[in-house]
PQR file of N, CA, C, O and H, with PARSE charges and radii, in Angstrom:
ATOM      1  N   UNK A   1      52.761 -22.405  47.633 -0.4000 1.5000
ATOM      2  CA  UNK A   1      51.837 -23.108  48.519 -0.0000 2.0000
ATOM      3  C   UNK A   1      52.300 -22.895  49.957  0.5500 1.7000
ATOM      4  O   UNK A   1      53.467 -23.017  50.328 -0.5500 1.4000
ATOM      5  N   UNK A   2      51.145 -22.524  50.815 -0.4000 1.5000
ATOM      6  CA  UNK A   2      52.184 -22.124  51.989 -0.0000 2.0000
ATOM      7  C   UNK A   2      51.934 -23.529  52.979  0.5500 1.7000
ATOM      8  O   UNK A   2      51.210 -24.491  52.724 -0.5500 1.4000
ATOM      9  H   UNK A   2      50.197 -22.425  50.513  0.4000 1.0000
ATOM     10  N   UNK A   3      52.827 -23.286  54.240 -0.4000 1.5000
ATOM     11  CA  UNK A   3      52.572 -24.845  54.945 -0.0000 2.0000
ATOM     12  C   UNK A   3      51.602 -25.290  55.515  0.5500 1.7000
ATOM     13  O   UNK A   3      51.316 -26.487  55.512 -0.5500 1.4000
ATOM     14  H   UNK A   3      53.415 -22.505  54.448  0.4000 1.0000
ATOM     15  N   UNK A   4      50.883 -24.314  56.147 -0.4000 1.5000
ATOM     16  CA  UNK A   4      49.431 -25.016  56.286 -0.0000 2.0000
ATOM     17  C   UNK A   4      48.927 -26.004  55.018  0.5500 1.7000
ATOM     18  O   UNK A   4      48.794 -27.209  55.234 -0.5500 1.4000
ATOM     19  H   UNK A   4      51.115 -23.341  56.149  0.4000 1.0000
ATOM     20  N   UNK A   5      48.649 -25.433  53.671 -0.4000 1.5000
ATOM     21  CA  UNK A   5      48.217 -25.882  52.607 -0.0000 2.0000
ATOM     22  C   UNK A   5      49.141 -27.394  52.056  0.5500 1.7000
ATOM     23  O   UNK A   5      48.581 -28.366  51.549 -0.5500 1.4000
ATOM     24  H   UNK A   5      48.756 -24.454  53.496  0.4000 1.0000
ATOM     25  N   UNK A   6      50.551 -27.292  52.289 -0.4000 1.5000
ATOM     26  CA  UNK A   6      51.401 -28.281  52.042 -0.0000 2.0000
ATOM     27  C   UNK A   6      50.810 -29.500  53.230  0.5500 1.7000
ATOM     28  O   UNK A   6      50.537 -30.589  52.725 -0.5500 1.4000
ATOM     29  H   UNK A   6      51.006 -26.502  52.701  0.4000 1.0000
ATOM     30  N   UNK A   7      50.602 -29.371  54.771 -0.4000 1.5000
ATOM     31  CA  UNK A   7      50.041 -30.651  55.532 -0.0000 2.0000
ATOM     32  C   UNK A   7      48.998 -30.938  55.465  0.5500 1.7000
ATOM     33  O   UNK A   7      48.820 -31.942  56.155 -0.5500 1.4000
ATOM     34  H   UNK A   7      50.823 -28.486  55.181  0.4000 1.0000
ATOM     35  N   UNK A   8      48.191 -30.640  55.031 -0.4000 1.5000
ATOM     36  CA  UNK A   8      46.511 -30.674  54.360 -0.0000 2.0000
ATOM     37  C   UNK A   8      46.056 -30.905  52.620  0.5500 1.7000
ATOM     38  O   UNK A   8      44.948 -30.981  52.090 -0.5500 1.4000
ATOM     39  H   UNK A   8      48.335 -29.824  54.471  0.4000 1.0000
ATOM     40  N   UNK A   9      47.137 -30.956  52.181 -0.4000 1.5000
ATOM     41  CA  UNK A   9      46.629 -31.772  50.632 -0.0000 2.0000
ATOM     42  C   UNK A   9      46.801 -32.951  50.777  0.5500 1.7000
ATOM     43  O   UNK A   9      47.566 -33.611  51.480 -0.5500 1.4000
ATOM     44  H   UNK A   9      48.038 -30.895  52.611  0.4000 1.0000
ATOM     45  N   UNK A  10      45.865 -33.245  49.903 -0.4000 1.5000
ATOM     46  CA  UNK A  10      45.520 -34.575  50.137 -0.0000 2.0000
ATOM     47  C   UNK A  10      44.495 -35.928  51.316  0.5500 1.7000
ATOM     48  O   UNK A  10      44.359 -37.140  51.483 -0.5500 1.4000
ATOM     49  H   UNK A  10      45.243 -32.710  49.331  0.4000 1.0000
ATOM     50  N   UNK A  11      44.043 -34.649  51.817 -0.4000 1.5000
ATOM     51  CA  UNK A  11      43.386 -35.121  53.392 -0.0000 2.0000
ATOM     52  C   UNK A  11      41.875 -35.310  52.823  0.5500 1.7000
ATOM     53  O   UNK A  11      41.237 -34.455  52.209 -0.5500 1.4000
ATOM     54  H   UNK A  11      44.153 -33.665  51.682  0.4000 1.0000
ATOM     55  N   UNK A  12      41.443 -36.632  53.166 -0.4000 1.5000
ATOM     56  CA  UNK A  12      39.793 -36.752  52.782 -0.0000 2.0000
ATOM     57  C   UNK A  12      39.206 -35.965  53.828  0.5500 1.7000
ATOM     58  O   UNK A  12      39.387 -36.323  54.992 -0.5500 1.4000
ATOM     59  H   UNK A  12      41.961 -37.327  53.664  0.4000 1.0000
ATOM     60  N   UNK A  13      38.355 -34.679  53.508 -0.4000 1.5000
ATOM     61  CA  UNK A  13      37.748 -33.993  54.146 -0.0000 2.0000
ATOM     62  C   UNK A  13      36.316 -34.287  53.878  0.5500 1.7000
ATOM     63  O   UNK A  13      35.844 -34.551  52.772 -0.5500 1.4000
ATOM     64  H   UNK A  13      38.208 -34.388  52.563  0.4000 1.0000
ATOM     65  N   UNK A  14      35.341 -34.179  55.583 -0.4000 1.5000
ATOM     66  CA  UNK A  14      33.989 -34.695  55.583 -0.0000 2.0000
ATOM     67  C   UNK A  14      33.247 -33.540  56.514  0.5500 1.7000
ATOM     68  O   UNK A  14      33.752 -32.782  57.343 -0.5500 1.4000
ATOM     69  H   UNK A  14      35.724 -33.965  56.482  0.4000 1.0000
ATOM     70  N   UNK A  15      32.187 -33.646  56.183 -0.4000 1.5000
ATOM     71  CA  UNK A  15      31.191 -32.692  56.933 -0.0000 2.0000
ATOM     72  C   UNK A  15      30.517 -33.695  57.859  0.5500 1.7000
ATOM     73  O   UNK A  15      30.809 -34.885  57.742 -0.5500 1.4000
ATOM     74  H   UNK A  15      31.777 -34.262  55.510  0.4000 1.0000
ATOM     75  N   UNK A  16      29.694 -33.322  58.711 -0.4000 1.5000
ATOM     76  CA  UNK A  16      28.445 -34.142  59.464 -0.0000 2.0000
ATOM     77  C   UNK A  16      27.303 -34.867  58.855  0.5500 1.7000
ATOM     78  O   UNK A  16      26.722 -34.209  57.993 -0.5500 1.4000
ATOM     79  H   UNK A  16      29.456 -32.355  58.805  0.4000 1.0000
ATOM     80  N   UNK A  17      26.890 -35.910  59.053 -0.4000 1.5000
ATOM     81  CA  UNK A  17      25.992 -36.308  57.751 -0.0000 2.0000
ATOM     82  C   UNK A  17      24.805 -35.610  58.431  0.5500 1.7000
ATOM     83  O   UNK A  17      24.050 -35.554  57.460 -0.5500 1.4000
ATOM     84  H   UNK A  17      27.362 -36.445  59.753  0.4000 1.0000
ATOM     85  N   UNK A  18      24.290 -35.175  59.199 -0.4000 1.5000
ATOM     86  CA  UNK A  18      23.196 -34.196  59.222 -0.0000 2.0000
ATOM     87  C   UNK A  18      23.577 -32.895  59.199  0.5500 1.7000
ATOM     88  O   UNK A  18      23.013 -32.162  60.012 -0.5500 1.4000
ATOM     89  H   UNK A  18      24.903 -35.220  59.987  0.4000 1.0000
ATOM     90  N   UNK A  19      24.631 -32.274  58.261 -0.4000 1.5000
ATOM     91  CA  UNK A  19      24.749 -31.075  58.265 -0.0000 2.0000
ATOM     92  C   UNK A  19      23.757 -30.725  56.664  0.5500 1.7000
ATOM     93  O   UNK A  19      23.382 -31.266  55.624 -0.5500 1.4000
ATOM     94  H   UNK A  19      25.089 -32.869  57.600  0.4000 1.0000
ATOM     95  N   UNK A  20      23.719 -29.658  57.284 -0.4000 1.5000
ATOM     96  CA  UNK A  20      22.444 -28.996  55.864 -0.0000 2.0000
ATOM     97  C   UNK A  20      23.647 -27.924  54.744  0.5500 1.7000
ATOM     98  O   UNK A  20      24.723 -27.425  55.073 -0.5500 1.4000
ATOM     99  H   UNK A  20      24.023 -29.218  58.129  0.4000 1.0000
ATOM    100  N   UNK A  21      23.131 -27.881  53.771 -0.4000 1.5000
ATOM    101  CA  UNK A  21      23.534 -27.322  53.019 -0.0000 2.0000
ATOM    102  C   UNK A  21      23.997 -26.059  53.153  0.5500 1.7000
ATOM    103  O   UNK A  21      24.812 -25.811  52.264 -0.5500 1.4000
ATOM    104  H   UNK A  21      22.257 -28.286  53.504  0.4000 1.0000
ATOM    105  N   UNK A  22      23.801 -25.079  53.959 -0.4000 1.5000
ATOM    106  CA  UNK A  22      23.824 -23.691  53.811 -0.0000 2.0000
ATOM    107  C   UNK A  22      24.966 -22.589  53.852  0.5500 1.7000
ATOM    108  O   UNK A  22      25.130 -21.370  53.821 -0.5500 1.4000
ATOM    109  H   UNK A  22      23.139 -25.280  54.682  0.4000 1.0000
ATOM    110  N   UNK A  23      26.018 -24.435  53.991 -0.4000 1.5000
ATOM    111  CA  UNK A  23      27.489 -23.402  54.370 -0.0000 2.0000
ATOM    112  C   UNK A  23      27.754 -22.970  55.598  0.5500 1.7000
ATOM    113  O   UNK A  23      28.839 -22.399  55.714 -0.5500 1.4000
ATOM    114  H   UNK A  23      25.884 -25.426  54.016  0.4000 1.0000
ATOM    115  N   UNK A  24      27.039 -23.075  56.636 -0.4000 1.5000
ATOM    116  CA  UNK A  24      27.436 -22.885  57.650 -0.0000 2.0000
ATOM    117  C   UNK A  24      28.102 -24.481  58.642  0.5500 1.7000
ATOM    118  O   UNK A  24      27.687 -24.969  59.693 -0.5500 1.4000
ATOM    119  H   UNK A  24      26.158 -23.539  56.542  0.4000 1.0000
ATOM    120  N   UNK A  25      28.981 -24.807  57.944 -0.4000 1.5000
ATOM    121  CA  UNK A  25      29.443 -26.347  59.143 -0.0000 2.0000
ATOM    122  C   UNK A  25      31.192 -26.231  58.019  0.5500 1.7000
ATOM    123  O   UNK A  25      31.692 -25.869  56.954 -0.5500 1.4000
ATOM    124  H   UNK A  25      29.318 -24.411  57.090  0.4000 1.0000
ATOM    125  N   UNK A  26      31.476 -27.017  59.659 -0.4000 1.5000
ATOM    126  CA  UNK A  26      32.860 -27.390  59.315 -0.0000 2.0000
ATOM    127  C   UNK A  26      33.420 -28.713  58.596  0.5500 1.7000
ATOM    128  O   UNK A  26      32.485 -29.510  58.522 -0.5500 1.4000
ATOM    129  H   UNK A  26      31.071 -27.311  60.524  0.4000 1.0000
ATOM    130  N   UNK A  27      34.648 -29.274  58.012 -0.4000 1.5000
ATOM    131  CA  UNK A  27      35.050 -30.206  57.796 -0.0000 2.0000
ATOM    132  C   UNK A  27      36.223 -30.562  58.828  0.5500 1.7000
ATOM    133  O   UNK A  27      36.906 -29.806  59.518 -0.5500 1.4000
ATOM    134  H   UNK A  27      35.408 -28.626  58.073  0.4000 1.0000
ATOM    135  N   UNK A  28      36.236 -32.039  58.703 -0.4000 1.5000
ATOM    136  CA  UNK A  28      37.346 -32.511  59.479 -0.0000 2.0000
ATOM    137  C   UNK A  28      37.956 -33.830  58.789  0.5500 1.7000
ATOM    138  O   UNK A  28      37.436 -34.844  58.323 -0.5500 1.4000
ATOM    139  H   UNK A  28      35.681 -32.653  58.143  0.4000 1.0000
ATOM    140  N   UNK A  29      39.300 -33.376  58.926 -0.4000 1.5000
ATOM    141  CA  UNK A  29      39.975 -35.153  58.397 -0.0000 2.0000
ATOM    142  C   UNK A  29      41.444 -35.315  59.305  0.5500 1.7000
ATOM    143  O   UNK A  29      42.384 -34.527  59.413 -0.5500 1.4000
ATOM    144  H   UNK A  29      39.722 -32.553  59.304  0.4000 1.0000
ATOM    145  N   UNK A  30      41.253 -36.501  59.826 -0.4000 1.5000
ATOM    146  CA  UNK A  30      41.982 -36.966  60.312 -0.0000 2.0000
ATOM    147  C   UNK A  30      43.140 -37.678  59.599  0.5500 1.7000
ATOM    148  O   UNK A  30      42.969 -38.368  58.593 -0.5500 1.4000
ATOM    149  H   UNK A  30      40.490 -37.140  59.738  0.4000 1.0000
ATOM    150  N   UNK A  31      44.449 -37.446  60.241 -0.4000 1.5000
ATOM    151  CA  UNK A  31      45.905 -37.564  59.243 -0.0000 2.0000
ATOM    152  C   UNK A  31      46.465 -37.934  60.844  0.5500 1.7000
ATOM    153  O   UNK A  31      46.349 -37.366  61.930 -0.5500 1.4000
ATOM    154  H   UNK A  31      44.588 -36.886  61.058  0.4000 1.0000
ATOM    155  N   UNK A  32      47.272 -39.462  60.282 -0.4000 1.5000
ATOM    156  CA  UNK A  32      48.665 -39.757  61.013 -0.0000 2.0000
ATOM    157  C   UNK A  32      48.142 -39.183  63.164  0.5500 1.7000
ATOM    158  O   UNK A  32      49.093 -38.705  63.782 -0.5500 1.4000
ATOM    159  H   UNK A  32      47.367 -39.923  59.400  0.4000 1.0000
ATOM    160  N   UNK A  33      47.055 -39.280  63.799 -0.4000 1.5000
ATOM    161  CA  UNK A  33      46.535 -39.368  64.605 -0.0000 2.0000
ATOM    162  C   UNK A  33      46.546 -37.606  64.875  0.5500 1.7000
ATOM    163  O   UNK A  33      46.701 -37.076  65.975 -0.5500 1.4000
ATOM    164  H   UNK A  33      46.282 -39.669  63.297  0.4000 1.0000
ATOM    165  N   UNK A  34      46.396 -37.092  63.927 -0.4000 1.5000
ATOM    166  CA  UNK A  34      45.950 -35.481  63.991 -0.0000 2.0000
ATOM    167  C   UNK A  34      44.542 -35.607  63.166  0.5500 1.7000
ATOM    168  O   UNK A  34      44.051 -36.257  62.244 -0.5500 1.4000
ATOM    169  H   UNK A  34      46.270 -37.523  63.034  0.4000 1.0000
ATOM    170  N   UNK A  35      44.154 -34.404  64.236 -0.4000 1.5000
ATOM    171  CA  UNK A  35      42.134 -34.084  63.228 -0.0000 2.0000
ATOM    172  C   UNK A  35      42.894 -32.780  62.852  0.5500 1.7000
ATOM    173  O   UNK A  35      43.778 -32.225  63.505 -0.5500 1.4000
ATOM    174  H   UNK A  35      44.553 -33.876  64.985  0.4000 1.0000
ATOM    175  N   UNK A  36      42.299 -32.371  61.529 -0.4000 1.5000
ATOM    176  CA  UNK A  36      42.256 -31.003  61.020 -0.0000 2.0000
ATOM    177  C   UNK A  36      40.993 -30.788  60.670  0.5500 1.7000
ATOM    178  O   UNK A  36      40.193 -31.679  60.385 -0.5500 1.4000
ATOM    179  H   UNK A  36      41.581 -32.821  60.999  0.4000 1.0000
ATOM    180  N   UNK A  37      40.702 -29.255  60.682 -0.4000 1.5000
ATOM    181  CA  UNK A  37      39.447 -28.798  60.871 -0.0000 2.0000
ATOM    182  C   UNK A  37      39.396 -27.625  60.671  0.5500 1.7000
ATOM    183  O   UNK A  37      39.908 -26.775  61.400 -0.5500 1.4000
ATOM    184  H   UNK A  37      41.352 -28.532  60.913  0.4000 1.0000
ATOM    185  N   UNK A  38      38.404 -27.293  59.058 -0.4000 1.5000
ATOM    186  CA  UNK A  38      38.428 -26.325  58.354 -0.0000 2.0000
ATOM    187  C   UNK A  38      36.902 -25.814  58.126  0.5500 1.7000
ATOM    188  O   UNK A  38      35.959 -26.593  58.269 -0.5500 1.4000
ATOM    189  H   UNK A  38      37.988 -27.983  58.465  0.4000 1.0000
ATOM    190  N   UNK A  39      36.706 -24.327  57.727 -0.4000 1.5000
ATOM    191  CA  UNK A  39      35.434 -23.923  57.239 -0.0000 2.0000
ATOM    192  C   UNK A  39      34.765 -24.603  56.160  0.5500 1.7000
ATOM    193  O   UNK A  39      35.568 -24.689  55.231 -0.5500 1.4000
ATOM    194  H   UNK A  39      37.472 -23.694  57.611  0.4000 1.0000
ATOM    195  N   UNK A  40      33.633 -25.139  55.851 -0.4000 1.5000
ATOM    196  CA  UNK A  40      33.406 -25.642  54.389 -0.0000 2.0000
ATOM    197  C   UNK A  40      33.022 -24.512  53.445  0.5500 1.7000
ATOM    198  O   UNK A  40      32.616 -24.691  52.297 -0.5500 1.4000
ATOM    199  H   UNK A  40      32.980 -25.069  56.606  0.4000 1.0000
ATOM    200  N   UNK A  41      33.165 -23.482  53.959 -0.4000 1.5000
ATOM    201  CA  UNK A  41      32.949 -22.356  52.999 -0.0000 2.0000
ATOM    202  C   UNK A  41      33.775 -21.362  52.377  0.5500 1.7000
ATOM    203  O   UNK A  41      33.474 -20.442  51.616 -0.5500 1.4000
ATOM    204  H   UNK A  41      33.495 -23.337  54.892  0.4000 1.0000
ATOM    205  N   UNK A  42      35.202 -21.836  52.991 -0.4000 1.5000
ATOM    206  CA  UNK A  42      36.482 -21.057  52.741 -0.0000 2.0000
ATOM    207  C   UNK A  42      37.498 -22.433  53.063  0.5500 1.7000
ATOM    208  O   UNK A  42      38.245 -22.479  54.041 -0.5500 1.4000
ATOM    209  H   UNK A  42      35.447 -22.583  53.609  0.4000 1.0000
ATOM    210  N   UNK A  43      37.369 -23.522  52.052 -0.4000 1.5000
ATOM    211  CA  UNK A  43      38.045 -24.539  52.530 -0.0000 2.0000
ATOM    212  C   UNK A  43      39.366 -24.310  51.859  0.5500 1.7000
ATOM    213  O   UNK A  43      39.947 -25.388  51.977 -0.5500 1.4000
ATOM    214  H   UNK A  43      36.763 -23.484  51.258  0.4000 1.0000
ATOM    215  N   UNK A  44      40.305 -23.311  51.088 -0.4000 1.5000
ATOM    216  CA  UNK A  44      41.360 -22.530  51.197 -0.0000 2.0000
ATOM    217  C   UNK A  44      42.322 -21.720  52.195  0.5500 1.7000
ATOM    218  O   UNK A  44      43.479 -21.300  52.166 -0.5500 1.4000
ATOM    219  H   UNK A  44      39.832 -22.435  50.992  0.4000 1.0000
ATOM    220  N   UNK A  45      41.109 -21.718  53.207 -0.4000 1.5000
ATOM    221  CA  UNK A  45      41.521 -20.676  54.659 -0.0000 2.0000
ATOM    222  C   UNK A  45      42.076 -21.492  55.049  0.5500 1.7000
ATOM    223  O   UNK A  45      42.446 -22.539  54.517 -0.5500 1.4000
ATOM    224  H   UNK A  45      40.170 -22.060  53.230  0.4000 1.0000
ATOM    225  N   UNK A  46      42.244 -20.965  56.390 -0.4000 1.5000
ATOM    226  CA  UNK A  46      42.934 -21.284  57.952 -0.0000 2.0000
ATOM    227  C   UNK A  46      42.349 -23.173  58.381  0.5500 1.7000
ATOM    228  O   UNK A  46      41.223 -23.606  58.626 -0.5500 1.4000
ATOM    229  H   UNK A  46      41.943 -20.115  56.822  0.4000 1.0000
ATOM    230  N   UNK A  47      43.419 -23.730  58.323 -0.4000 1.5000
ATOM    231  CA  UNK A  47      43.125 -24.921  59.095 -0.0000 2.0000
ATOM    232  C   UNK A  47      43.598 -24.962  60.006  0.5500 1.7000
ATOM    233  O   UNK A  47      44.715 -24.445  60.028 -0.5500 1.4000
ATOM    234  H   UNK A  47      44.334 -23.378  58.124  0.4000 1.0000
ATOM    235  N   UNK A  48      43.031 -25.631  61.413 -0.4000 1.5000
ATOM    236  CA  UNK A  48      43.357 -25.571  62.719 -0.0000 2.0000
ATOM    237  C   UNK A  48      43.404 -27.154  62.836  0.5500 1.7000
ATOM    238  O   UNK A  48      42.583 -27.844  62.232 -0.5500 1.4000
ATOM    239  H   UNK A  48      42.124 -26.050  61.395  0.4000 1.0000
ATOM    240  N   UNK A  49      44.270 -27.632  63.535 -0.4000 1.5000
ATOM    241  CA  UNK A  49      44.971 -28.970  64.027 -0.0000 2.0000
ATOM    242  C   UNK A  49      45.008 -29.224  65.122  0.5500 1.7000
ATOM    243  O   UNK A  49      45.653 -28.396  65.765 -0.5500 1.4000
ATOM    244  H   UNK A  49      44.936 -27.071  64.026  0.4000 1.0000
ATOM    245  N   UNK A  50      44.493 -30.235  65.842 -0.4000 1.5000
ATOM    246  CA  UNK A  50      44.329 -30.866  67.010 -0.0000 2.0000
ATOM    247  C   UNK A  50      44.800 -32.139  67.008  0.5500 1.7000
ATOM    248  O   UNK A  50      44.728 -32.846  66.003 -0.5500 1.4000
ATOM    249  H   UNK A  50      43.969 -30.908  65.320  0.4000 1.0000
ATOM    250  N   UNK A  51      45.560 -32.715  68.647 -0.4000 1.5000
ATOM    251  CA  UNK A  51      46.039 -33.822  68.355 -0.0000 2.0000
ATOM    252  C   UNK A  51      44.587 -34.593  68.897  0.5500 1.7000
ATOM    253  O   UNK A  51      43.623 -34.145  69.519 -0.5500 1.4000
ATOM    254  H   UNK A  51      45.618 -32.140  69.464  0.4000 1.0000
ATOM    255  N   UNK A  52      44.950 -36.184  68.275 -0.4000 1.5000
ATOM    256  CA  UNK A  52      43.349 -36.945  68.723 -0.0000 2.0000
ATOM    257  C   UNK A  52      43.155 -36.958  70.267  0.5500 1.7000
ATOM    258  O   UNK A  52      42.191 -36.219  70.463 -0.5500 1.4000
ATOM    259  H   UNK A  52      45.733 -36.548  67.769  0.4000 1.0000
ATOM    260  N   UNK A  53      43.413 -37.236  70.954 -0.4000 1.5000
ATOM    261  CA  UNK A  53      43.009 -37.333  72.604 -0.0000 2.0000
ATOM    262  C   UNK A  53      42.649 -35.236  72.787  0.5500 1.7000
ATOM    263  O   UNK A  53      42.459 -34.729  73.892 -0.5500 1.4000
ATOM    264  H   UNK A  53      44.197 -37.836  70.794  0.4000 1.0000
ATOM    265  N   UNK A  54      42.645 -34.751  72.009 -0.4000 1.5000
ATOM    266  CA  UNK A  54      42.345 -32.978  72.929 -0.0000 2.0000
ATOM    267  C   UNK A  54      40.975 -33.273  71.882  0.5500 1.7000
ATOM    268  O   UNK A  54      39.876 -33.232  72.434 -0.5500 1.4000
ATOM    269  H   UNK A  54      42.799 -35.163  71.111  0.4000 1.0000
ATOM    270  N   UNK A  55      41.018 -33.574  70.351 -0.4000 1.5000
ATOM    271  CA  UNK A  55      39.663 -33.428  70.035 -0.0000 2.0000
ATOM    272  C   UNK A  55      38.435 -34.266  70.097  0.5500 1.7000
ATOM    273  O   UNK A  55      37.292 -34.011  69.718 -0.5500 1.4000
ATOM    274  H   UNK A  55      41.911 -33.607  69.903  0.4000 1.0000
ATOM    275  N   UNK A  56      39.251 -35.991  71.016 -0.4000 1.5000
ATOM    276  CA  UNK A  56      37.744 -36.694  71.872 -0.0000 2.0000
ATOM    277  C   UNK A  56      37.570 -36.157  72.976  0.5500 1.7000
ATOM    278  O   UNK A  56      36.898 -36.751  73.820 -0.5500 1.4000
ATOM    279  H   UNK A  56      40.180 -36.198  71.323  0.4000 1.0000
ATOM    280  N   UNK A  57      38.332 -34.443  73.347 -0.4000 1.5000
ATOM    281  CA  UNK A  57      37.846 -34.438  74.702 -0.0000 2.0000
ATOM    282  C   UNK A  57      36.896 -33.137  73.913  0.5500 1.7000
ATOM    283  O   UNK A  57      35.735 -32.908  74.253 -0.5500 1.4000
ATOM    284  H   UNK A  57      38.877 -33.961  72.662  0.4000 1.0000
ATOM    285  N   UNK A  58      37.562 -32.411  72.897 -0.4000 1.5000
ATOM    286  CA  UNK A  58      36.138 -31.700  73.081 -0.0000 2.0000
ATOM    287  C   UNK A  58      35.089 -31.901  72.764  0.5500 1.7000
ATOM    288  O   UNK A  58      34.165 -31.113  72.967 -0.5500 1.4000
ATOM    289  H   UNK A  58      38.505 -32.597  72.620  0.4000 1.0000
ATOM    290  N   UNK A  59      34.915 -33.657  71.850 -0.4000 1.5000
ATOM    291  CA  UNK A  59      33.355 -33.929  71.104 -0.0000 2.0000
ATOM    292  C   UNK A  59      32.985 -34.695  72.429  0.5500 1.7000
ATOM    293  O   UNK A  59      31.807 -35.048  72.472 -0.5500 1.4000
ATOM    294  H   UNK A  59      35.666 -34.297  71.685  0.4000 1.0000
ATOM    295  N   UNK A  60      33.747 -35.015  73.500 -0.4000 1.5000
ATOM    296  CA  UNK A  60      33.107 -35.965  74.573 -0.0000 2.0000
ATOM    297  C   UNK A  60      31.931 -34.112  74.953  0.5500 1.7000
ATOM    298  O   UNK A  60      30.744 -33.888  74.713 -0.5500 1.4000
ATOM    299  H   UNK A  60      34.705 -34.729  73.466  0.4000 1.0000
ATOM    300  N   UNK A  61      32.817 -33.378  75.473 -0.4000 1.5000
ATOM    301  CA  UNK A  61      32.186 -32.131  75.750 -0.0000 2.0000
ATOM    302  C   UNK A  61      31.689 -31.496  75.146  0.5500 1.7000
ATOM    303  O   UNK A  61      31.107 -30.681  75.861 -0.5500 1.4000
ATOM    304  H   UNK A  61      33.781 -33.560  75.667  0.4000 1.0000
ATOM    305  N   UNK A  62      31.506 -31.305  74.081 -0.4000 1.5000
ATOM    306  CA  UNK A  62      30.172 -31.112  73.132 -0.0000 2.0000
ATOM    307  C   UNK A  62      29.560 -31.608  72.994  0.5500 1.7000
ATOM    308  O   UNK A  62      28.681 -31.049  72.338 -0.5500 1.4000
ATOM    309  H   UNK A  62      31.980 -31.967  73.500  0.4000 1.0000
ATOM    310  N   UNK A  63      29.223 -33.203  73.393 -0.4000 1.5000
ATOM    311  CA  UNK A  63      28.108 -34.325  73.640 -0.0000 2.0000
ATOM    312  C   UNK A  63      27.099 -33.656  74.315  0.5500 1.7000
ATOM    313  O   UNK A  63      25.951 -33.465  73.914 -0.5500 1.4000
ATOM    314  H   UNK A  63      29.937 -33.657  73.926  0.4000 1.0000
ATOM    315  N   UNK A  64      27.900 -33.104  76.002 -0.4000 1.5000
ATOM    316  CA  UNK A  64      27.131 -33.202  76.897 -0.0000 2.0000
ATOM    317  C   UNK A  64      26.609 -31.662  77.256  0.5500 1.7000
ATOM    318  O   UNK A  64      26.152 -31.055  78.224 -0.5500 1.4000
ATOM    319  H   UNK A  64      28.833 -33.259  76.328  0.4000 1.0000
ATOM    320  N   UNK A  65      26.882 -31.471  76.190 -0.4000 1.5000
ATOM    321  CA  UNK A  65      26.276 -29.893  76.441 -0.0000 2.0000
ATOM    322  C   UNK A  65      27.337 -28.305  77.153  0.5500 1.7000
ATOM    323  O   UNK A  65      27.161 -27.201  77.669 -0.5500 1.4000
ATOM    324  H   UNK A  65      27.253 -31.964  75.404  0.4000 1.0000
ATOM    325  N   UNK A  66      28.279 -29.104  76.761 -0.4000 1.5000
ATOM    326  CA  UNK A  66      29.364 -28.214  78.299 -0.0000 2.0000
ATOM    327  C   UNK A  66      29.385 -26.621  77.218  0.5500 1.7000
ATOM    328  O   UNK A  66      29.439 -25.499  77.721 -0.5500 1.4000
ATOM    329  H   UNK A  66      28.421 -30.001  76.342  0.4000 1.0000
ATOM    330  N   UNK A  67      29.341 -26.825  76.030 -0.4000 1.5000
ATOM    331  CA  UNK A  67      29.787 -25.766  75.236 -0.0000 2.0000
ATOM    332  C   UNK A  67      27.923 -24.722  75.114  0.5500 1.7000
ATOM    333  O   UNK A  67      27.827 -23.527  74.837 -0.5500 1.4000
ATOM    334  H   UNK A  67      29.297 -27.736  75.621  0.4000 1.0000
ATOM    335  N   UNK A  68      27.295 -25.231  75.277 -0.4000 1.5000
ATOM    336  CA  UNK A  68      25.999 -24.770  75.047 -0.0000 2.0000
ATOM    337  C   UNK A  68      25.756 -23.321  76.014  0.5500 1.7000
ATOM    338  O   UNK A  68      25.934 -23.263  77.231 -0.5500 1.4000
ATOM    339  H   UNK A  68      27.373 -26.203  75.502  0.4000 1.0000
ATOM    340  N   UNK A  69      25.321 -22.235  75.158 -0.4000 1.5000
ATOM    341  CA  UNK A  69      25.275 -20.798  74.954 -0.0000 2.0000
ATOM    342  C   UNK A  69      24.782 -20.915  76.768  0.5500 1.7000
ATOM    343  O   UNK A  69      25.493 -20.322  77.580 -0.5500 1.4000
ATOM    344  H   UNK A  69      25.176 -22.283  74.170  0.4000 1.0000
ATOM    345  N   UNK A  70      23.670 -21.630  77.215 -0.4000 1.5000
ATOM    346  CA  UNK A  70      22.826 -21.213  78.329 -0.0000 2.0000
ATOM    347  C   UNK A  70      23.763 -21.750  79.303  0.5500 1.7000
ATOM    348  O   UNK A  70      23.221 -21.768  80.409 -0.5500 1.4000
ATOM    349  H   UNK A  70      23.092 -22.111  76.555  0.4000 1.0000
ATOM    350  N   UNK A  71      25.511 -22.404  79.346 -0.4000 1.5000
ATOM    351  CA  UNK A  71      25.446 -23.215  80.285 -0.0000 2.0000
ATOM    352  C   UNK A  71      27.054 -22.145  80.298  0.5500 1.7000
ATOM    353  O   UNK A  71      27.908 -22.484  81.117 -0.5500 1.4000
ATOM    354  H   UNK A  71      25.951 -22.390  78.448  0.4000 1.0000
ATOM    355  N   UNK A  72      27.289 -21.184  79.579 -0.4000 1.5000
ATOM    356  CA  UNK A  72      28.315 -20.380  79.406 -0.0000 2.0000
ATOM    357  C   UNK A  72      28.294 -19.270  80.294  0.5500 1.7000
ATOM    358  O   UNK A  72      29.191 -18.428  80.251 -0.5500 1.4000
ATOM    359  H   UNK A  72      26.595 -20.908  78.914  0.4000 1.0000
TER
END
């Protein structure tokens, strides 16, 4: 088991409740004031870890549009 996989068992992982079926959205579960955040379609892969204050700054900024294709 490698260590990514060893700090991530056991983590209740959730999607968006308006995410649609198609496999295209991520999961996230929060552990000990870390978010982790994985593909839901390769939820074996690569998990990426953020501490909580960097990932309310990027859903504050994904609120407001900062990430949006036309504003890039």
């Amino acid at each position: 088991m490698s260590l990514n996989n060893l700090k991530t068992s056991g983590l209740q992982w959730r999607k968006a409740r308006r995410s649609v079926n198609n496999g295209a959205c991520v999961e996230v579960a929060p552990s000990n004031g870390q978010i982790f955040v994985r593909d839901s379609k390769d939820q074996d892969g690569h998990v990426m870890e953020y501490t909580g204050p960097s990932w309310r700054a990027f859903i504050t900024s994904a609120k407001v549009g900062r990430f949006d294709l036309d504003r890039l």
